[in-house]
C-alpha positions as CSV (number, residue, x, y, z in Angstrom):
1,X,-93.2,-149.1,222.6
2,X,-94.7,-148.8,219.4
3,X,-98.7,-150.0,219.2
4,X,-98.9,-153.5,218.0
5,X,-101.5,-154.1,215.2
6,X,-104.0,-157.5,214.4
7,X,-104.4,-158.3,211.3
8,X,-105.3,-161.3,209.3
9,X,-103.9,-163.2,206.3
10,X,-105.3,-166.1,204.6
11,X,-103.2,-168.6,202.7
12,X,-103.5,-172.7,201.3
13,X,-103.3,-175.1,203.8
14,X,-99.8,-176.5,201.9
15,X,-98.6,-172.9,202.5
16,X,-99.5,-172.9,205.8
17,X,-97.8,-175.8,206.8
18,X,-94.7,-175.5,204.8
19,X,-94.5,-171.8,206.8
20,X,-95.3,-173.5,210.4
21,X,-92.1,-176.1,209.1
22,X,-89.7,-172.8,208.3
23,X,-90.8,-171.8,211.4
24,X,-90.0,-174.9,213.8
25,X,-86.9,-175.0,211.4
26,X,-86.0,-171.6,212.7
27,X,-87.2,-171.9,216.3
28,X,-89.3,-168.8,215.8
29,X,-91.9,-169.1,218.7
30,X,-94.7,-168.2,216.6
31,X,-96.1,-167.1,213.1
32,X,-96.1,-163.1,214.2
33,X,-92.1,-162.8,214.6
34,X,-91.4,-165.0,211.7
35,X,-93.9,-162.5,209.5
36,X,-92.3,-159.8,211.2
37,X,-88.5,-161.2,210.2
38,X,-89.9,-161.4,206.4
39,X,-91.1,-158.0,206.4
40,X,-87.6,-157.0,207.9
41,X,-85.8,-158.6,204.9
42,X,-87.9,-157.5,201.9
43,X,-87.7,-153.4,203.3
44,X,-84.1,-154.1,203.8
45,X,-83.9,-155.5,199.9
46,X,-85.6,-152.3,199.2
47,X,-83.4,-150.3,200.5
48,X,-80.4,-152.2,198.7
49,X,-82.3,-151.7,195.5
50,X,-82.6,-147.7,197.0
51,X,-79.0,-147.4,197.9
52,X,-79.7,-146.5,201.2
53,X,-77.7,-146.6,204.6
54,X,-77.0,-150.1,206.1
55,X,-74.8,-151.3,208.9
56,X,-72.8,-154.4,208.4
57,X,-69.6,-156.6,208.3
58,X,-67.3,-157.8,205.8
59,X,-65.6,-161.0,206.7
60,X,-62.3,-162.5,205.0
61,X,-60.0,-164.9,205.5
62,X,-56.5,-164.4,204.2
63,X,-53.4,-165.6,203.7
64,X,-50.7,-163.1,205.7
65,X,-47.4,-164.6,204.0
66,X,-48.8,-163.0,200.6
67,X,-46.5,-160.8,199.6
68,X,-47.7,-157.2,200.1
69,X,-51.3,-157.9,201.0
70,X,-51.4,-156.6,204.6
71,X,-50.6,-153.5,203.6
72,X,-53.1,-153.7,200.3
73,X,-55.6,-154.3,203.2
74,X,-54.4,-151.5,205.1
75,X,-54.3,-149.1,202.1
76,X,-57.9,-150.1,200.8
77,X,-59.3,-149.9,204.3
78,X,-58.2,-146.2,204.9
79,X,-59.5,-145.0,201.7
80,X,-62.5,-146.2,203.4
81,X,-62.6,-144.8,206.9
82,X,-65.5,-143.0,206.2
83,X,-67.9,-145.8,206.1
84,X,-65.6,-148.4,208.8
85,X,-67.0,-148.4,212.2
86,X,-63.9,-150.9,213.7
87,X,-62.0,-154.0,212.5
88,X,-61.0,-157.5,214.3
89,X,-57.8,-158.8,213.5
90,X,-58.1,-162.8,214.1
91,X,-54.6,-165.3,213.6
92,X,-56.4,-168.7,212.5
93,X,-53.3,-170.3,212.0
94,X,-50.3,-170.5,210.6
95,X,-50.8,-169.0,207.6
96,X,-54.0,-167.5,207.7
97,X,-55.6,-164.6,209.5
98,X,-59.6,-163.7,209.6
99,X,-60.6,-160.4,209.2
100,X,-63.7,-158.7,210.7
101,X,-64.5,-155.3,209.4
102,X,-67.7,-153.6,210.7
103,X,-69.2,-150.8,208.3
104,X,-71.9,-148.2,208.3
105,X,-72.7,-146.3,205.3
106,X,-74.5,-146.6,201.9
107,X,-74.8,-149.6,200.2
108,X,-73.0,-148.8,197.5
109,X,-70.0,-147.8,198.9
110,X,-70.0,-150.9,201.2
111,X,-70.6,-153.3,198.5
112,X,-67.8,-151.6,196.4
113,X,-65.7,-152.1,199.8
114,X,-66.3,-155.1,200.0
115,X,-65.5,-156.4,196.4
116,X,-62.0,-154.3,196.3
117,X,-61.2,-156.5,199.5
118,X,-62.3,-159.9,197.9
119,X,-61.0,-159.2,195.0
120,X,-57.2,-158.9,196.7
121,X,-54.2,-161.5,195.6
122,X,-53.6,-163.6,198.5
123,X,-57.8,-163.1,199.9
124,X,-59.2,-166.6,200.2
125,X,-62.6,-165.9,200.7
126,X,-65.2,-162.8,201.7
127,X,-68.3,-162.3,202.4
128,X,-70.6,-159.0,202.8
129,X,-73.6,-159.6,205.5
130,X,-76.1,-156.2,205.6
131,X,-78.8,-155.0,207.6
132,X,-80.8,-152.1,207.4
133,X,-80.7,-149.1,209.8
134,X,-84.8,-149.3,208.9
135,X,-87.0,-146.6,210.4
136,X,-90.2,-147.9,211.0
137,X,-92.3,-144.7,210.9
């Protein structure tokens, strides 16, 4: 377990209680693991910005009567295999189908990914969510 350090940190009163709100909001159980949550986020932005490795998933929602587009999918995915962990095939209905990809690799090539799936006729909607692989030295 890594040694847990005390530190202080003054801010205005309004700050203050617009933070305490966020954090009742978010059902943080107290100020240190909603600082530490911040923290997260900004080094993972930084590492974005970096183009450093991240783990993630890209979610889309499709519609699987579109002529061709399962096997666009199929085709853009295995020029990928390098960076795809899995995938999760998901009927919704009828006519559409949800799509769960799970992807490890660097940013850049995930986002690019990403935006040839979205960018599919026949794709309704996608979305990219990231997190870092951060080593806290």
């Amino acid at each position: 377990m890594s040694k847990i350090i005390r530190f202080g940190v003054s801010l205005e009163e309004a700050l203050l209680n617009n933070f305490d709100r966020l954090i009742k909001k978010r059902r943080y159980t107290n100020r240190s693991e909603a600082i530490r949550d911040l923290i997260r986020h900004e080094l993972l932005k930084k590492d974005l910005e970096e183009d450093r490795e991240v783990a993630g998933a890209i979610t889309f929602i499709y519609d699987h009567h579109q002529r061709d587009l399962l096997n666009k999918i199929i085709d853009v995915q295995h020029d990928h295999q390098d960076i795809i962990q899995s995938s999760q095939h998901i009927h919704l209905d009828h006519h559409n189908c949800l799509e769960i990809v799970a992807v490890k690799g660097l940013f850049s090539a995930i986002s690019k990914l990403a935006d040839n799936i979205k960018s599919l006729k026949g794709v309704k909607h996608g979305s990219l969510s990231v997190s870092g692989t951060v080593k806290i030295k």
